[in-house]
C-alpha positions in Angstrom: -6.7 -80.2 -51.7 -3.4 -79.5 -54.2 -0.5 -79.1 -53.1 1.2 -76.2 -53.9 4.8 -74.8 -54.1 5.9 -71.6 -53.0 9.6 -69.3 -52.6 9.9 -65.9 -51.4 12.7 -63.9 -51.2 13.8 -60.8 -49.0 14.6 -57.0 -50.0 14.5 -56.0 -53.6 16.4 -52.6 -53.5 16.1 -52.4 -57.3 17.2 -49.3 -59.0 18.5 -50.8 -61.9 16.6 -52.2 -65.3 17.6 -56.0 -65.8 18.6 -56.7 -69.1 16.3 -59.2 -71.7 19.3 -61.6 -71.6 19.9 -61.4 -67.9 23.3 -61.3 -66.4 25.5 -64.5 -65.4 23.6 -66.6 -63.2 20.6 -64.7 -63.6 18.9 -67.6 -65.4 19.5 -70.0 -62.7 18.0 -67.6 -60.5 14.7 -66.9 -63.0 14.3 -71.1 -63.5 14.3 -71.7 -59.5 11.4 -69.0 -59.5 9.5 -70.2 -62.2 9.6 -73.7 -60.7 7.0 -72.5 -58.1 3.4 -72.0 -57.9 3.5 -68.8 -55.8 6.5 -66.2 -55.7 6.7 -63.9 -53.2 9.0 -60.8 -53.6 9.3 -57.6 -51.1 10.0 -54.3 -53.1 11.6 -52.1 -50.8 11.0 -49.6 -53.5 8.9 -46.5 -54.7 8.1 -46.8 -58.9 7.4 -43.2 -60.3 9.0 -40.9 -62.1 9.2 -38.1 -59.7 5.5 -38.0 -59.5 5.8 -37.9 -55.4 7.1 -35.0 -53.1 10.5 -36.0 -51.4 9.5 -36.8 -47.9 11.5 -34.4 -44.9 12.8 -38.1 -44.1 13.4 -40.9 -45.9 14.3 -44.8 -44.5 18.1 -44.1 -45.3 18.3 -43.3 -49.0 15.4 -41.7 -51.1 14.2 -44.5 -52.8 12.6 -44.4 -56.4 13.3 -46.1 -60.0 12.0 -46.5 -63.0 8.1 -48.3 -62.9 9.4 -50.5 -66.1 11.6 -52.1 -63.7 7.9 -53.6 -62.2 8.3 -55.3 -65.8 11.8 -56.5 -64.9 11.1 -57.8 -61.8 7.4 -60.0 -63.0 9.8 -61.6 -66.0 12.2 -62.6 -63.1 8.5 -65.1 -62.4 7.4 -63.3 -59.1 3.5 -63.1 -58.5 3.1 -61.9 -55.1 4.3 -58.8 -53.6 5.0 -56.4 -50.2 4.6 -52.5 -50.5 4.7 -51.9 -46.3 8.3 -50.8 -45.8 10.6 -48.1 -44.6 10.4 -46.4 -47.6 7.4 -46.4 -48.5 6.5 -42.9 -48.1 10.3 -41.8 -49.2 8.3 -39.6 -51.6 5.0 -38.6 -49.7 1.6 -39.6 -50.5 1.7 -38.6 -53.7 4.9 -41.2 -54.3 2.9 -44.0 -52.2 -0.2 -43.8 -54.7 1.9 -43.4 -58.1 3.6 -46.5 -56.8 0.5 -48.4 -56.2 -1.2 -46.9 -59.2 2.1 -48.7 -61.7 1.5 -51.9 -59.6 -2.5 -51.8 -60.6 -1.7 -50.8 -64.2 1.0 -53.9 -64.3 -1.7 -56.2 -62.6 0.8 -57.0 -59.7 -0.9 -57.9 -56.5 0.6 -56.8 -53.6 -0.6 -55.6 -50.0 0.7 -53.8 -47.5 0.2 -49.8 -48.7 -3.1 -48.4 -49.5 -5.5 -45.0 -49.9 -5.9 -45.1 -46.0 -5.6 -48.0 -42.7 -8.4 -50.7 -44.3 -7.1 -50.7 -47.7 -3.4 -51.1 -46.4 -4.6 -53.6 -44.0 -6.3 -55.6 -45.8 -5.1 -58.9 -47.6 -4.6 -59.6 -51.1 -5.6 -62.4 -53.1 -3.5 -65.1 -55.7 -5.5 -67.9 -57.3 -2.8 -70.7 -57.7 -3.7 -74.2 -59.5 -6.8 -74.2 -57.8 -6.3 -72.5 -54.4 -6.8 -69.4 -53.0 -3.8 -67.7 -51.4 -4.0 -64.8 -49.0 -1.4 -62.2 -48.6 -1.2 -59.8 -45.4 1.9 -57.3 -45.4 2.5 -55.2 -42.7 5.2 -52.9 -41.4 6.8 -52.6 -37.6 10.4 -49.7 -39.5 8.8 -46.5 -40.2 8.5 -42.8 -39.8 5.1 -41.8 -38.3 4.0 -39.7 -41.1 4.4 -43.5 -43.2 1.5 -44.4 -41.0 -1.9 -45.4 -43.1 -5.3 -43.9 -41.2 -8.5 -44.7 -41.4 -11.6 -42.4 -42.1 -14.4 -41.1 -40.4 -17.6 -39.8 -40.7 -16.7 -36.7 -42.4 -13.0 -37.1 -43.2 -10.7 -39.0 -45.7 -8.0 -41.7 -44.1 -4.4 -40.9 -45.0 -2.8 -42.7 -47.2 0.3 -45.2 -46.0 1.4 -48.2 -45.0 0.1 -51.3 -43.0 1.3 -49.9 -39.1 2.8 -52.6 -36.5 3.9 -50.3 -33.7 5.9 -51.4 -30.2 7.0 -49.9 -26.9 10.4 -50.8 -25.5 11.0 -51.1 -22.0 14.1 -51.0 -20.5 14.4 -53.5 -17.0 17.9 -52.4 -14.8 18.6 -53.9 -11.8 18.6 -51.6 -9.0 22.3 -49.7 -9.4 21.4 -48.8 -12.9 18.2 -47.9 -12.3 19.7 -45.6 -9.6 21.9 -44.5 -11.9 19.3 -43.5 -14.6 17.1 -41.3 -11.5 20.1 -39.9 -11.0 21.2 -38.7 -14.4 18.1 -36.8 -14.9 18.3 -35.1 -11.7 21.3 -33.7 -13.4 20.0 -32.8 -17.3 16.7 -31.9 -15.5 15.2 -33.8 -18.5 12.0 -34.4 -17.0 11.6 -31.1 -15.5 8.6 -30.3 -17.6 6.9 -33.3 -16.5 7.6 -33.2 -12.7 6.6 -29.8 -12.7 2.6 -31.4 -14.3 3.0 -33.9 -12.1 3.0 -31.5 -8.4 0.2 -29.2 -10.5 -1.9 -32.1 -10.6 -2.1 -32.8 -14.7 -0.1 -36.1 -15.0 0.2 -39.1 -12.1 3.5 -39.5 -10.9 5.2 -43.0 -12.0 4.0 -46.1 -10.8 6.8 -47.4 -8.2 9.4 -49.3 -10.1 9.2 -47.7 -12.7 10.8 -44.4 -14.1 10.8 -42.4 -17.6 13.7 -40.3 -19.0 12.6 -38.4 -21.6 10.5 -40.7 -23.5 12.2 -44.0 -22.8 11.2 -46.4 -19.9 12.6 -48.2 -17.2 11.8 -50.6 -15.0 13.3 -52.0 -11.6 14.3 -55.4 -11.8 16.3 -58.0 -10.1 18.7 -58.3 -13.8 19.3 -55.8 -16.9 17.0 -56.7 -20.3 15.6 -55.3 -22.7 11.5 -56.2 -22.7 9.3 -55.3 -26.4 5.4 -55.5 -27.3 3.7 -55.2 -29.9 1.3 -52.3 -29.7 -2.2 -54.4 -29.1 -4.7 -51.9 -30.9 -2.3 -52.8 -34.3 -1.9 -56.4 -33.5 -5.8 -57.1 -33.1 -6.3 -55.4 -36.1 -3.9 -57.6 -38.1 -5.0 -60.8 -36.0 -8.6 -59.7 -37.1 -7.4 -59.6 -40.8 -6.0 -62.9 -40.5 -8.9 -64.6 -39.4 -11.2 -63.2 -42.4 -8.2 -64.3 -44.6 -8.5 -67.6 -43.1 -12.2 -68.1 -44.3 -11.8 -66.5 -47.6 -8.5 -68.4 -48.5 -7.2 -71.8 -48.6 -3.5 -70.2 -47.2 -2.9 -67.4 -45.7 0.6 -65.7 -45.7 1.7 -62.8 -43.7 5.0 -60.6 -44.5 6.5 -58.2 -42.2 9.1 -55.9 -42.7 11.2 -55.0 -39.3 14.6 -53.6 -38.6 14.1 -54.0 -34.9 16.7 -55.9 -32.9 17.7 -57.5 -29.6 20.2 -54.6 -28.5 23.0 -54.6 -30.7 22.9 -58.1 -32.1 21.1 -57.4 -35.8 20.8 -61.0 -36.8 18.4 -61.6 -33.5 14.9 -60.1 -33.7 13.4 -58.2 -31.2 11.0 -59.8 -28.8 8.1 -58.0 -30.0 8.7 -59.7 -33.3 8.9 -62.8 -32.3 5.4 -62.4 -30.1 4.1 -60.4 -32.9 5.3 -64.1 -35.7 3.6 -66.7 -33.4 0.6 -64.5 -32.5 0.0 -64.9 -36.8 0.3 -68.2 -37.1 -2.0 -68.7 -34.1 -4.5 -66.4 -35.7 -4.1 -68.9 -39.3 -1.3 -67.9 -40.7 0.8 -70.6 -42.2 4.0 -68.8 -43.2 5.3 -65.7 -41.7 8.0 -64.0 -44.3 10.2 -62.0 -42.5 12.7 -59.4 -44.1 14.1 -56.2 -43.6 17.6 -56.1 -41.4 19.3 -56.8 -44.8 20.6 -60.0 -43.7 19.3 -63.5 -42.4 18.1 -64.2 -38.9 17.0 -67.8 -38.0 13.8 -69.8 -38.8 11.2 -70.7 -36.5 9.1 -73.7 -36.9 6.0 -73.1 -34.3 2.2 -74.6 -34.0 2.2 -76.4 -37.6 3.6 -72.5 -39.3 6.9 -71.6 -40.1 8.5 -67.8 -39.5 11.2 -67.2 -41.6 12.6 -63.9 -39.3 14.3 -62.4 -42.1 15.7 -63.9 -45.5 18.5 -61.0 -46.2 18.3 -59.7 -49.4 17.8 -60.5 -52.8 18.2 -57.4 -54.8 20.8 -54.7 -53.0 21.3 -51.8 -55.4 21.2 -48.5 -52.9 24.1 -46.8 -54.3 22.6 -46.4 -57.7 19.6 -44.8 -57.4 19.1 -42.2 -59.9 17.7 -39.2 -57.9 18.8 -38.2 -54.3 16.6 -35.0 -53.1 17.7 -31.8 -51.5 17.3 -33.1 -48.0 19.9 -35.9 -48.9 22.7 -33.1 -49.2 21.3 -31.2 -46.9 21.8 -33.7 -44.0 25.1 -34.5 -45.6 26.3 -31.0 -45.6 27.4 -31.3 -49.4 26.6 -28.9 -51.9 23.5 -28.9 -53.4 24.9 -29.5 -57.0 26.9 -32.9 -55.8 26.2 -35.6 -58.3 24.6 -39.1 -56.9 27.8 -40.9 -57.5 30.1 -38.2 -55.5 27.3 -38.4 -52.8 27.6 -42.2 -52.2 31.4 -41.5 -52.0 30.6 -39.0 -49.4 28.5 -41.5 -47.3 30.2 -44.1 -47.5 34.0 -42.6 -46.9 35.2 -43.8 -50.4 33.6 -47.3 -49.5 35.8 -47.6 -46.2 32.0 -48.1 -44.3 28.7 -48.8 -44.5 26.5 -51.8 -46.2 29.8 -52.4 -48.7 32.0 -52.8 -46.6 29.6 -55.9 -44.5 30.3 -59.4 -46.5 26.6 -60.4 -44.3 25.1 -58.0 -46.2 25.3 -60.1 -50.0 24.5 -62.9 -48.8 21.3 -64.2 -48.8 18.5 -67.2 -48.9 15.2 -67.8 -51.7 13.0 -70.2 -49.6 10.8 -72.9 -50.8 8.4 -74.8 -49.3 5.1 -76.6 -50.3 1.7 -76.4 -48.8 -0.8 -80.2 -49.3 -3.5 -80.2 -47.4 -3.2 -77.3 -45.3 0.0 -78.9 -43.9 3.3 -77.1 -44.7 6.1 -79.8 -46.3 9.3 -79.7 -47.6 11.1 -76.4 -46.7 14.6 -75.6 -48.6 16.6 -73.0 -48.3 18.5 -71.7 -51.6 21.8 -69.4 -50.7 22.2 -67.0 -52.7 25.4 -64.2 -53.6 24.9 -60.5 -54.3 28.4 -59.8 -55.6 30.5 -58.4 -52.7 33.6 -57.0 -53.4 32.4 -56.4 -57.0 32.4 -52.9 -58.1 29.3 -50.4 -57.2 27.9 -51.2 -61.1 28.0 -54.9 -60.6 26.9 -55.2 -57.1 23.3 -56.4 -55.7 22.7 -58.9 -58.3 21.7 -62.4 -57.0 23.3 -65.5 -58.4 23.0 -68.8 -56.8 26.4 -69.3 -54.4 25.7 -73.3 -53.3 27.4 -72.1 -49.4 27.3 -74.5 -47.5 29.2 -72.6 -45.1 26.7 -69.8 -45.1 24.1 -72.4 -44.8 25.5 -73.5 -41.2 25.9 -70.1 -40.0 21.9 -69.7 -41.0 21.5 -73.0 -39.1 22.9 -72.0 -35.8 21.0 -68.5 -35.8 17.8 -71.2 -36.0 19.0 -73.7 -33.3 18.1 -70.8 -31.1 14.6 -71.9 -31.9 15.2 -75.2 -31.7 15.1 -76.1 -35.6 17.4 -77.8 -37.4 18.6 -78.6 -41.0 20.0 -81.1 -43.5 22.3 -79.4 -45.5 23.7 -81.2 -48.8 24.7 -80.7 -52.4 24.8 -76.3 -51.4 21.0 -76.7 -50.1 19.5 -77.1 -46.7 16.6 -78.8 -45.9 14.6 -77.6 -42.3 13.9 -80.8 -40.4 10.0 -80.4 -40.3 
């Protein structure tokens, strides 16, 4: 078997066209690409022109541009793509299907979103220098209504995006716990379902355990936060894997998650990690992580590799062209504000938000090769996004050669146990 080379990158919030000659550093950034067999790129993106319905809620801004930019973003030398995100279904269905329509047109293959739950699960395929390279995207961030379904008998699916749902339960030890009976003795939260409970509709809690409102808790001897991924979705996906694994040489799997451990947004949540090593048990070789909008550590488990999250690579939120009414709405500016005066609004005249994070621009492309069915020779490329620069400038990647960035990536992966050689601004995972 050949070996072949491969780099993916994170988010691509791209509102922007990219110009014919590039920017500075864009060329580095293009060559690197172009040096691999397979290029995987997430688009956290809708492409339409305003052929979708604004969606009632959107994953933080409405997000649509301009399907030339598909052009822009295939030149850049990516040939393998993610649809399943949080804003996906920014603008409905109808934005969901004009998106995937302008990918089909463009002969972009991508996974992840489809015309209802088996088209979005399944994988895609890439034929690289004689091997066959599977492609399984799937989304844990979303709004229910994003959710793909599937058909029956005598009904269409809905449209959507490749699900990966959790449940969260809280354990307390036994003050907390106390605390949290007590506190809804007080709001008389649960009311409604004590009340079905003593009619006989609904069995009372199991002992230890206690819901307020729709969150659990459970008794325990210390205080942590326990996630799972929901099973039904993560047989489905397992099953997809395994039929990926006897049509393909390779089989990747991408998954876009903003979950995280508590407060600490650079550590995943435990259902993600279950959720990672589950895939590469099922055949997966790579798991491509992305999402947060800013690196989390690298996992080297059973033969595969899980990159958590790789940050960003494009970041351009505060340019889209189009907000819709619900945008001001929420924001409780006037309907006629302009897109520039809104992201003023948002982000206090740049005194908070993404802008204002320096974790945010700075990201990593990651490389590795694949001989034999034995993954070799992973590298990590850091890359800049321009923070500091002004809104116009901003979200554009550049090679950075940080080292120091590098070593922060490092220890977020010593968690895991992995390790790196980091030299001449590139680091090396110790395989």
């Amino acid at each position: 078997m050949s070996k072949i080379s491969y780099i993916a990158t994170g988010d691509s919030f791209i509102t922007r066209r990219i110009p014919q000659k590039g920017y500075e550093g864009y060329q580095q950034v293009e060559d690197l690409i172009k040096t691999h067999d397979v290029a995987f790129n997430n688009l956290e993106m809708t492409f339409h022109d305003r052929e979708g319905i604004p969606s009632a809620v959107s994953g933080g801004t409405w997000a649509m541009a301009d399907p030339r930019i598909l052009d822009d973003i295939k030149r850049m030398g990516f040939n393998l793509f993610n649809t399943a995100n949080n804003h996906s279904c920014d603008y409905g269905h109808g934005g969901l299907l004009a998106t995937i329509k302008y990918l089909n047109e463009k002969d972009m293959i991508f996974s992840g979103t489809g015309k209802d739950l088996g088209d979005a699960s399944k994988p895609c395929y890439f034929e690289a220098s004689g091997q066959r390279i599977a492609l399984i995207s799937v989304c844990s961030s979303f709004d229910i209504s994003a959710m793909a379904a599937g058909q029956t008998k005598d009904m269409v699916g809905r449209p959507g995006l490749n699900p990966l749902r959790h449940t969260t339960h809280y354990h307390l030890d036994q003050q907390h716990f106390d605390q949290v009976v007590e506190l809804a003795k007080i709001t008389r939260v649960n009311a409604g379902k004590e009340r079905s409970v003593r009619n006989g509709y609904k069995n009372p809690p199991q002992e230890g355990t206690f819901v307020l409102g729709n969150i659990s808790f459970i008794l325990d001897d210390h205080c942590w936060i326990e996630s799972v991924p929901n099973e039904k979705d993560m047989q489905r996906i397992e099953a997809e894997i395994r039929e990926a694994k006897k049509q393909a040489d390779v089989v990747l799997v991408s998954l876009h998650a903003h979950e995280c451990d508590g407060d600490d947004t650079t550590i995943p949540a435990q259902f993600i990690e279950t959720f990672s090593r589950r895939c590469i048990d099922a055949g997966c070789s790579v798991m491509i992580g992305h999402g947060p909008h800013e690196v989390r550590g690298i996992e080297l488990y059973h033969g595969g590799v899980i990159f958590y999250s790789l940050g960003n690579f494009i970041f351009e939120t505060e340019t889209v062209e189009y907000q819709p009414y619900d945008a001001y709405a929420n924001r409780g500016v006037s309907l006629d504000t302009e897109v520039g005066d809104y992201m003023d609004d948002r982000s206090k005249n740049g005194t908070c938000g993404y802008g204002t994070l320096p974790e945010i621009w700075e990201a990593v492309m990651a490389s590795w090769c694949i001989e034999d069915g034995v993954v070799k020779e992973v590298k990590l490329y850091p890359i800049s996004l321009g923070f500091g620069t002004r809104r116009s400038q901003l979200g554009l990647p550049v090679l950075s050669a940080d080292e120091d960035f590098l070593h922060r990536l490092e220890k977020l992966s010593n968690a895991y146990g992995t390790e790196f050689k980091i030299e001449n601004g590139v680091a090396s995972v110790v395989l």
